[in-house]
MOPAC internal coordinates of N, CA, C and O (Angstrom, degrees):
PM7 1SCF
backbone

  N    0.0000 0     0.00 0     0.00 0    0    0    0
  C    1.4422 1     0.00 0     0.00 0    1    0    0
  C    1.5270 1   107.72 1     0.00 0    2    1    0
  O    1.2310 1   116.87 1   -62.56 1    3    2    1
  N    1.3061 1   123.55 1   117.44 1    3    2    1
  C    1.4484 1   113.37 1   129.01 1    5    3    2
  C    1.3017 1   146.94 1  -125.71 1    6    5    3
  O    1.2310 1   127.04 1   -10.74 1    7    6    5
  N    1.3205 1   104.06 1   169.26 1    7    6    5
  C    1.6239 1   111.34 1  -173.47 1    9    7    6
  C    1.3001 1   119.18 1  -142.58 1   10    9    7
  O    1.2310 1   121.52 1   -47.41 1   11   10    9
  N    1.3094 1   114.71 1   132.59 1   11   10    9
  C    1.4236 1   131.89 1  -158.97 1   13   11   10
  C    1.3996 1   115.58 1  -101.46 1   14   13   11
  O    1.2310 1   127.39 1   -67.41 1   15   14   13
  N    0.9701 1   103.39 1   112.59 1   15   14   13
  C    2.0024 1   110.66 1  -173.99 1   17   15   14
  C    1.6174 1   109.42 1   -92.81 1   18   17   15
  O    1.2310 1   119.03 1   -47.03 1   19   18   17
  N    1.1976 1   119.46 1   132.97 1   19   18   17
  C    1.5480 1   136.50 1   151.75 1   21   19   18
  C    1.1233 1   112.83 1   -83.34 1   22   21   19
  O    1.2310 1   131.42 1   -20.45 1   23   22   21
  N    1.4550 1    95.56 1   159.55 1   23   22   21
  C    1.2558 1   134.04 1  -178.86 1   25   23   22
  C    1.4331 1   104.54 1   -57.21 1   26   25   23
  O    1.2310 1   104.51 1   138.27 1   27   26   25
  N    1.2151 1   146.21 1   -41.73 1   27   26   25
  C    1.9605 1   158.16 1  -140.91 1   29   27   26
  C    1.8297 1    82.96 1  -122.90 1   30   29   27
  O    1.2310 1   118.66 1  -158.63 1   31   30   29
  N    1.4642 1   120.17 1    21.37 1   31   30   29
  C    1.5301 1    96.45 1   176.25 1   33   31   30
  C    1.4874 1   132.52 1    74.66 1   34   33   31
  O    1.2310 1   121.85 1   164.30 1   35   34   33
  N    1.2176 1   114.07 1   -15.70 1   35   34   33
  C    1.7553 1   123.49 1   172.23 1   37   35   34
  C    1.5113 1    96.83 1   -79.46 1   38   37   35
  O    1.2310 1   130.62 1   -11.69 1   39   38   37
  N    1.2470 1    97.12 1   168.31 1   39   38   37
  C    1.4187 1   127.61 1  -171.95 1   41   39   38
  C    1.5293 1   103.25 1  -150.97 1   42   41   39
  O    1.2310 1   126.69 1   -26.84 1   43   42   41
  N    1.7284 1   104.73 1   153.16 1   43   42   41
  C    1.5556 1   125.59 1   150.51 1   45   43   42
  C    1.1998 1   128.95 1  -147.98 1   46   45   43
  O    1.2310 1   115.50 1   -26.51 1   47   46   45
  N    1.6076 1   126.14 1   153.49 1   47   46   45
  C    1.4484 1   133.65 1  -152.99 1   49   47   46
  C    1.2463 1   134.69 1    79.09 1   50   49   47
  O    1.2310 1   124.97 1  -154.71 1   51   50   49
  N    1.6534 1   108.06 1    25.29 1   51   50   49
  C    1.8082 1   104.51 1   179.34 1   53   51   50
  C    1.6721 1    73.49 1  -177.49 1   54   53   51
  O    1.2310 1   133.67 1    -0.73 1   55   54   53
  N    1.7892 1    91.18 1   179.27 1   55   54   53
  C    1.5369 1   103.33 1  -173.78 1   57   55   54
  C    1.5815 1    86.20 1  -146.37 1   58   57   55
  O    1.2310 1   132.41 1   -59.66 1   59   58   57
  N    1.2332 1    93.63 1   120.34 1   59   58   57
  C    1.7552 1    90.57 1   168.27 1   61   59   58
  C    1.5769 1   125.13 1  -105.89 1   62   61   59
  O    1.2310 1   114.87 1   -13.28 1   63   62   61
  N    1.4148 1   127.34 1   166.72 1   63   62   61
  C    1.2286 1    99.49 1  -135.09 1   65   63   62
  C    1.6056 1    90.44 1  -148.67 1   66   65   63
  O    1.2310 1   119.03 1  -164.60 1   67   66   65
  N    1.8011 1   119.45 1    15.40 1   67   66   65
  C    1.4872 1   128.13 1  -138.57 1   69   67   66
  C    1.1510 1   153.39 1    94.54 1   70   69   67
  O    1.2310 1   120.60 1   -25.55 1   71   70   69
  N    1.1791 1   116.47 1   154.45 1   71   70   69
  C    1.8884 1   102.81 1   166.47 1   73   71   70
  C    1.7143 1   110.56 1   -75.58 1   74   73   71
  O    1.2310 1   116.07 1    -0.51 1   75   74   73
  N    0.7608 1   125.07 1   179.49 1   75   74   73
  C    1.5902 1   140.22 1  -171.40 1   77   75   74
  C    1.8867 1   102.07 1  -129.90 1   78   77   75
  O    1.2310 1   103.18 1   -47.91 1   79   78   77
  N    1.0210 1   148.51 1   132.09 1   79   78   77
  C    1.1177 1   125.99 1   154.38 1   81   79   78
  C    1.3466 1   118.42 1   -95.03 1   82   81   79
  O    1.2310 1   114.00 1   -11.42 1   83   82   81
  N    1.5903 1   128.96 1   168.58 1   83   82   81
  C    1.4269 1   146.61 1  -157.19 1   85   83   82
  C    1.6174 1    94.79 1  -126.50 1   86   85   83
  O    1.2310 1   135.81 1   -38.92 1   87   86   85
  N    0.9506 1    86.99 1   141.08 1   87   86   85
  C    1.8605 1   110.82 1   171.20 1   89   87   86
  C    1.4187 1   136.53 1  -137.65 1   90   89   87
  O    1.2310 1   115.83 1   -43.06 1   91   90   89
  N    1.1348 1   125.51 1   136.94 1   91   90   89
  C    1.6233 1   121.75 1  -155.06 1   93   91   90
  C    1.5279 1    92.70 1   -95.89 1   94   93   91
  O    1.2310 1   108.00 1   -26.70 1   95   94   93
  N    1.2212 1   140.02 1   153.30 1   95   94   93
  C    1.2577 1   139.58 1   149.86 1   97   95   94
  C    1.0758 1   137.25 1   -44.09 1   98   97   95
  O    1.2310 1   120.60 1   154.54 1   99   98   97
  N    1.3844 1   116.46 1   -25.46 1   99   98   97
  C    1.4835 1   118.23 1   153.39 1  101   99   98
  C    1.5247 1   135.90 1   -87.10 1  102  101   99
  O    1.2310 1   130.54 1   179.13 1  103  102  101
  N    1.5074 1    97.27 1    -0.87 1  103  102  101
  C    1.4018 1    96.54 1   170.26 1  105  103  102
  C    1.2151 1   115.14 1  -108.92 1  106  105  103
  O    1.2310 1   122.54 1   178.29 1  107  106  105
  N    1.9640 1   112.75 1    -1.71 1  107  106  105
  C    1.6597 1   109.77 1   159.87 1  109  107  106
  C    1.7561 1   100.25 1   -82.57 1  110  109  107
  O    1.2310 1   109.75 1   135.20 1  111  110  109
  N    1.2966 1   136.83 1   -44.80 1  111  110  109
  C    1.1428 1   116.68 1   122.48 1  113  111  110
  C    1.6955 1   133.14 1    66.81 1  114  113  111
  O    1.2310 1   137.68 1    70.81 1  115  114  113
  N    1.7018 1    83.35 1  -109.19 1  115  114  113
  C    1.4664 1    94.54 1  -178.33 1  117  115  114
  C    1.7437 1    96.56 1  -107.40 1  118  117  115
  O    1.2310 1   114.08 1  -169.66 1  119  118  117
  N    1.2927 1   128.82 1    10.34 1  119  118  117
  C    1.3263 1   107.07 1   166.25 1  121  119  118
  C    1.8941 1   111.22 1   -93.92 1  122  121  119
  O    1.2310 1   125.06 1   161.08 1  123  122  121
  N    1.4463 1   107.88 1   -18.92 1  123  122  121
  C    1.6141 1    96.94 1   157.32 1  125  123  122
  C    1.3001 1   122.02 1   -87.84 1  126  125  123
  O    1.2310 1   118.65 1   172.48 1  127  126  125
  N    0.9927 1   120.18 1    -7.52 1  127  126  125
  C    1.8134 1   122.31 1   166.17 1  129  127  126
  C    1.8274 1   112.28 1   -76.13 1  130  129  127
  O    1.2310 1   122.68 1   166.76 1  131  130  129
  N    1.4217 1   112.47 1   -13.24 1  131  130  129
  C    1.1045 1   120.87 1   173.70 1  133  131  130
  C    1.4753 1   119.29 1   -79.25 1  134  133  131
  O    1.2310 1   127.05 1   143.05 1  135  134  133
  N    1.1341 1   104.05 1   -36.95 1  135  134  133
  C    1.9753 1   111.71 1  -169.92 1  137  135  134
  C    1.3359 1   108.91 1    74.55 1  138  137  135
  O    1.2310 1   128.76 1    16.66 1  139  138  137
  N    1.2698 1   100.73 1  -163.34 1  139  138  137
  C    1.4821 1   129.01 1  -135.08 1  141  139  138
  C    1.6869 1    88.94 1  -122.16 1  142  141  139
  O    1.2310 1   124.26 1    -9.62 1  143  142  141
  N    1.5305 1   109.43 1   170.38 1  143  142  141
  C    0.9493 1   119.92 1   160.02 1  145  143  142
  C    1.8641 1   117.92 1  -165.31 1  146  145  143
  O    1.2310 1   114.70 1   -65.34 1  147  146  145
  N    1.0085 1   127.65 1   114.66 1  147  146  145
  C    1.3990 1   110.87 1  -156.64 1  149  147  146
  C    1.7268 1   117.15 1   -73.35 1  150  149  147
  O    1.2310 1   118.64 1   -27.57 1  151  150  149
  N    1.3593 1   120.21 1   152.43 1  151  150  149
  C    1.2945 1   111.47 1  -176.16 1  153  151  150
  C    1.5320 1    99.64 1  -145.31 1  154  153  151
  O    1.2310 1   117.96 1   -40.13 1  155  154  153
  N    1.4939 1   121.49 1   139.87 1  155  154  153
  C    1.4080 1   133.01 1   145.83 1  157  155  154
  C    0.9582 1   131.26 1   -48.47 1  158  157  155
  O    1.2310 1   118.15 1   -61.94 1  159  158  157
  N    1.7103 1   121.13 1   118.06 1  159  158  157
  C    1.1222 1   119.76 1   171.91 1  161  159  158
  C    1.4653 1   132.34 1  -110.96 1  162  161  159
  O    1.2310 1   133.78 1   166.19 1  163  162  161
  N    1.7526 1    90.97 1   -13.81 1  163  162  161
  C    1.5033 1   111.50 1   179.29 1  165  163  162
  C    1.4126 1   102.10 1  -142.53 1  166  165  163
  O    1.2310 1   115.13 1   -10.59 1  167  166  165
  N    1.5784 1   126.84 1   169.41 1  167  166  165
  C    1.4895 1   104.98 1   177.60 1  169  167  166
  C    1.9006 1   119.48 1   -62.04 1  170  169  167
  O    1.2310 1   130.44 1   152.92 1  171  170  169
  N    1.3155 1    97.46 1   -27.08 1  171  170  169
  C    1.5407 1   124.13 1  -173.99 1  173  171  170
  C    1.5440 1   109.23 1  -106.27 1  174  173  171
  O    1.2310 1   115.08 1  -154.90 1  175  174  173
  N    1.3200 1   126.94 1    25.10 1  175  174  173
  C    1.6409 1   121.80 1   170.38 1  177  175  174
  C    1.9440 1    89.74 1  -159.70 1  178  177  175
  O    1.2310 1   141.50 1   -43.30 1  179  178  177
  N    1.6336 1    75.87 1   136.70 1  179  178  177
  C    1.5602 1    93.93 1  -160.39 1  181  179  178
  C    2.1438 1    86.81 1  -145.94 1  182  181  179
  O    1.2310 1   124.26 1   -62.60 1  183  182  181
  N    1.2513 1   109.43 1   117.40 1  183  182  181
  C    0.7824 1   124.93 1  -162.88 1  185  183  182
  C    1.9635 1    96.94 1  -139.79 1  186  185  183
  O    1.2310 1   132.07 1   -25.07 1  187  186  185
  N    1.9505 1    94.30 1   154.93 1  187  186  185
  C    1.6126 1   113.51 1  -165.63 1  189  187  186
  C    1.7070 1    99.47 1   -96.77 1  190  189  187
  O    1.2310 1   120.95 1   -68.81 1  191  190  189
  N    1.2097 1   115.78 1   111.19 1  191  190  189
  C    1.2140 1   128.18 1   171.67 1  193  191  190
  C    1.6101 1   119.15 1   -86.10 1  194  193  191
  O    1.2310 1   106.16 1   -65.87 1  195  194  193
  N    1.3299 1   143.31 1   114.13 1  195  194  193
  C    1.4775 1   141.62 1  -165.92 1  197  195  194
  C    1.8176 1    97.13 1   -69.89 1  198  197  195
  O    1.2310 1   109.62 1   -49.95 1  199  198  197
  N    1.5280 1   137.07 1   130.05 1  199  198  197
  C    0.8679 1   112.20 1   143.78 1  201  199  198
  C    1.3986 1   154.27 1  -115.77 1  202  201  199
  O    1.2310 1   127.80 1  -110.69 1  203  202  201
  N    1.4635 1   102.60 1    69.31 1  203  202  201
  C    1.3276 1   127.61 1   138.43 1  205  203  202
  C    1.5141 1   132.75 1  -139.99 1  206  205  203
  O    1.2310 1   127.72 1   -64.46 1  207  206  205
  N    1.2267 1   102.74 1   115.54 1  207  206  205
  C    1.9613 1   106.03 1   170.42 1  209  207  206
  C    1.9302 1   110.43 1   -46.32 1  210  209  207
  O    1.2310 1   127.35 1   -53.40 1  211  210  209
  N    1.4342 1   103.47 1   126.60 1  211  210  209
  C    1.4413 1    87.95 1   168.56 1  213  211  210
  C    1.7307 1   106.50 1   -88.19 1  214  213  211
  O    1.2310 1   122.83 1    -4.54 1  215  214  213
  N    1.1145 1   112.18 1   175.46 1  215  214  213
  C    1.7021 1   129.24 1  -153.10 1  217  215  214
  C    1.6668 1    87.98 1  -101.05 1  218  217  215
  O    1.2310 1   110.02 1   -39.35 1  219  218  217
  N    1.4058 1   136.33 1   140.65 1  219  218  217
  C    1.2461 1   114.69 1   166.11 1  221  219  218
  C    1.3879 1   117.29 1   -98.30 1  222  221  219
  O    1.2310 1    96.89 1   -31.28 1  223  222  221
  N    1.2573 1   158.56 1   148.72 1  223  222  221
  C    1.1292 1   139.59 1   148.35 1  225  223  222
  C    1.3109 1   131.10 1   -66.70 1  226  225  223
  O    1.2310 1   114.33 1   162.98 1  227  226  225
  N    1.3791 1   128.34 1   -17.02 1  227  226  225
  C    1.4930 1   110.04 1   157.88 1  229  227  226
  C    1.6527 1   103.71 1  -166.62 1  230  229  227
  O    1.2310 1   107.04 1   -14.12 1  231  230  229
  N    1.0182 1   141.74 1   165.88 1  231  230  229
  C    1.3580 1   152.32 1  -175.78 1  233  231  230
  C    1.7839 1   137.01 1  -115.47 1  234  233  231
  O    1.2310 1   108.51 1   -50.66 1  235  234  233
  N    1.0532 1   139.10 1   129.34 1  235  234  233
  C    1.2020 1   135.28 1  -160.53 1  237  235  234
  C    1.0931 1   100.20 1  -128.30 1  238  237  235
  O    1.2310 1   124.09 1   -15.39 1  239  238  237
  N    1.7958 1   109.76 1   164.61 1  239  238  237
  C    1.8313 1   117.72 1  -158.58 1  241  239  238
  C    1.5517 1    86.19 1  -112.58 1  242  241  239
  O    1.2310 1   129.79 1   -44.22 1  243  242  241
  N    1.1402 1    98.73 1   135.78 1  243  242  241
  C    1.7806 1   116.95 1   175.42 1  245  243  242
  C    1.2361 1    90.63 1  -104.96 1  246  245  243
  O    1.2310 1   124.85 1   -51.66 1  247  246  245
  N    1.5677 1   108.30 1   128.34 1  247  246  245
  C    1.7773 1   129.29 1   164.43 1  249  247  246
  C    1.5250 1    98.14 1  -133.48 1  250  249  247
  O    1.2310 1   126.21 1     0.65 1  251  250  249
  N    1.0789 1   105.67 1  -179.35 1  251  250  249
  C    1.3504 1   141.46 1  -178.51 1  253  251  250
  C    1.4732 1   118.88 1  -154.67 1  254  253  251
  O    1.2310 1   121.55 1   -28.76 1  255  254  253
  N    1.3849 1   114.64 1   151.24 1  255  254  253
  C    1.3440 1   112.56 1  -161.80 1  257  255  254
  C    1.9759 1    96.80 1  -108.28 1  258  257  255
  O    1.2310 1   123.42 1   -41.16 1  259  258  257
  N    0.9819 1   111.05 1   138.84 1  259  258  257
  C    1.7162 1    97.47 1  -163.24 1  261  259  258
  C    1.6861 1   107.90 1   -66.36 1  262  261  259
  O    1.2310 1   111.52 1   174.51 1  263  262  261
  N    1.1755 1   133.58 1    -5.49 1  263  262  261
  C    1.5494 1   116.32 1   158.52 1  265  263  262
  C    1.2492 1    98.75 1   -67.20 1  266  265  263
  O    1.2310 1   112.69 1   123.89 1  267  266  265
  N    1.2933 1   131.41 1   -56.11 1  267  266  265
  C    1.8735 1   119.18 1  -157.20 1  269  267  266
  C    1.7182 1    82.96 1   -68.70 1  270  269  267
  O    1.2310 1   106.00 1   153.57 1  271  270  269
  N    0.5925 1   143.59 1   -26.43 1  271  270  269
  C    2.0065 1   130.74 1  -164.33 1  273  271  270
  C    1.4557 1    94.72 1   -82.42 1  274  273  271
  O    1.2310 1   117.63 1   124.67 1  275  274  273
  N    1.3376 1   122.12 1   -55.33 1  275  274  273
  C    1.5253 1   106.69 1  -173.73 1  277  275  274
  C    1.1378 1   139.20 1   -90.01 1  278  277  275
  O    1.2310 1   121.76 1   152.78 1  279  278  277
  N    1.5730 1   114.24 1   -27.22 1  279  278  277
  C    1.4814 1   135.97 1   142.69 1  281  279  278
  C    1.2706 1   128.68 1   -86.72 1  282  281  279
  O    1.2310 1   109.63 1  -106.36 1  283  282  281
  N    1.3276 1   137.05 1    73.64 1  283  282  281
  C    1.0881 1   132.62 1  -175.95 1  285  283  282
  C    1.0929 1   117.78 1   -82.57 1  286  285  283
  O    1.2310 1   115.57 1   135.28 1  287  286  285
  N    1.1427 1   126.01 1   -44.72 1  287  286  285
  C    1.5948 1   134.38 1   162.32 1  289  287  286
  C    1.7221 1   119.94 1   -43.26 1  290  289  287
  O    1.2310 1   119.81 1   160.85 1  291  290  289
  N    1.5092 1   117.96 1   -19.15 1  291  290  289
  C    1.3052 1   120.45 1   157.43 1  293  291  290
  C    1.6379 1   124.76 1   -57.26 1  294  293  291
  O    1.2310 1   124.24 1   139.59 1  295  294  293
  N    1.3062 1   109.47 1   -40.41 1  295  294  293
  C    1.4856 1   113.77 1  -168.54 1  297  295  294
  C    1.6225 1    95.44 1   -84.98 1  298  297  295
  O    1.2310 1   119.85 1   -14.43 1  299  298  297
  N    1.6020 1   117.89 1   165.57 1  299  298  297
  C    1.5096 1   113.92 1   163.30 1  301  299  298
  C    1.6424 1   137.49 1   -85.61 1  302  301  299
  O    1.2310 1   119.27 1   -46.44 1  303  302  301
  N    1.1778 1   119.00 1   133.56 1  303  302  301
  C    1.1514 1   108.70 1  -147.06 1  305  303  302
  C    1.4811 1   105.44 1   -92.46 1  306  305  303
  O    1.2310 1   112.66 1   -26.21 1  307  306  305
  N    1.1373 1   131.46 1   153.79 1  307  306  305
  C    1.8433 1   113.55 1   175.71 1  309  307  306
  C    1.4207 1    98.53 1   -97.45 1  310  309  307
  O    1.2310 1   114.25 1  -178.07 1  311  310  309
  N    1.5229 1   128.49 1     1.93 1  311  310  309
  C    1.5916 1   115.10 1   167.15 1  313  311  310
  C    1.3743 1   116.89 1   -82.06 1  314  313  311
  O    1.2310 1   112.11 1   -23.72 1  315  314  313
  N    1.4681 1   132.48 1   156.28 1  315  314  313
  C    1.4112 1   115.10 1  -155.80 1  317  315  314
  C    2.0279 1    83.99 1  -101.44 1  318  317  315
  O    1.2310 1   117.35 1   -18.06 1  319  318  317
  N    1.3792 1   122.64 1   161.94 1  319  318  317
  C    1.3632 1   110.78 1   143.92 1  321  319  318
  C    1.7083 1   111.83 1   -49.96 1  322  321  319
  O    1.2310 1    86.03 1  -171.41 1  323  322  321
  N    1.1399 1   170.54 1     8.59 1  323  322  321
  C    1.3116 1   133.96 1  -148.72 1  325  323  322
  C    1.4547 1    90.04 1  -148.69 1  326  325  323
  O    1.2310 1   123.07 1   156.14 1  327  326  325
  N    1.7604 1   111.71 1   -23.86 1  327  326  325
  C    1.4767 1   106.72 1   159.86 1  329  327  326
  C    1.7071 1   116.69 1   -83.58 1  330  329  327
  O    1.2310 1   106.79 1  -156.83 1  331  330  329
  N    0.7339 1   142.18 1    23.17 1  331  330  329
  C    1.2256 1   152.56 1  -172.45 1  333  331  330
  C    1.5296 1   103.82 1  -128.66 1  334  333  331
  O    1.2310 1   117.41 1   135.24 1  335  334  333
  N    1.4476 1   122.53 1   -44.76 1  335  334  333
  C    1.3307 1   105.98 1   158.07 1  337  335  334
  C    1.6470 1   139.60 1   -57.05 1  338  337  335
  O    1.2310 1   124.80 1   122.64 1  339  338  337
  N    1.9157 1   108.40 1   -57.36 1  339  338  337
  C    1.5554 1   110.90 1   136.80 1  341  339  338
  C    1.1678 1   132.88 1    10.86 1  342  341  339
  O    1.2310 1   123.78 1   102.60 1  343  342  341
  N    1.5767 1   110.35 1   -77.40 1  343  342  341
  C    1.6555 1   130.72 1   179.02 1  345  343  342
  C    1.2411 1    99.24 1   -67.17 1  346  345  343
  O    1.2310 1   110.95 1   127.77 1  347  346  345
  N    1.1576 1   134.63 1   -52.23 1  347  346  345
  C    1.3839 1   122.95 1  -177.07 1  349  347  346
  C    1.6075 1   122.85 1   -61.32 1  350  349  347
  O    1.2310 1   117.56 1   158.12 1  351  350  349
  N    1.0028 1   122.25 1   -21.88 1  351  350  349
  C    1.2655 1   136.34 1  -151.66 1  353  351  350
  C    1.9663 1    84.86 1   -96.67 1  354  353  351
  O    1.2310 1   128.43 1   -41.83 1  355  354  353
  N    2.4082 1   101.37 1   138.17 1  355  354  353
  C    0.9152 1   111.66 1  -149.57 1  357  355  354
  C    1.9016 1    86.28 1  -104.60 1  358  357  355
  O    1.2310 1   127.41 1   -38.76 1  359  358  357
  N    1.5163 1   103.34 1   141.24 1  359  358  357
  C    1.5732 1   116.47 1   167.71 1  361  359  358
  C    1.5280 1   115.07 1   -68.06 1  362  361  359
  O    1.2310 1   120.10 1   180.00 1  363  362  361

């Protein structure tokens, strides 16, 4: 892939998409040794909050090369169609 950066901050030939953060195993670790704690988010959605953030040690730039961004369905996918239905499907 490349992509060509200006001067005004634009770019072309990739789509970026963020940093990603990294995590050590011991600091996912101690955020499941920590638990849960439940919190409101709506009067009617009540959702499990971890309490503790793990710390990351360092971060990487997620791109994409603009065929995988616009054709994705060209490349092969390792998800099957039939697991993707599954997940969709309502309890």
């Amino acid at each position: 892939m490349h992509v060509v950066f200006y001067k005004n901050r634009r770019y072309r030939g990739g789509h970026y998409f963020g940093k990603v953060p990294l995590y050590s195993k011991s600091e996912l670790a101690k955020m499941n040794r920590s638990g849960t704690h439940t919190s409101r988010i709506t009067s009617t959605w009540m959702i499990d909050v971890c309490n503790y953030d793990p710390k990351p040690y360092a971060h990487f730039e997620y791109w994409e090369c603009p065929d995988c961004y616009w054709h994705p369905k060209l490349k092969s996918s390792q998800i099957q169609p039939s697991t993707i239905k599954a997940t969709l499907k309502k309890k």
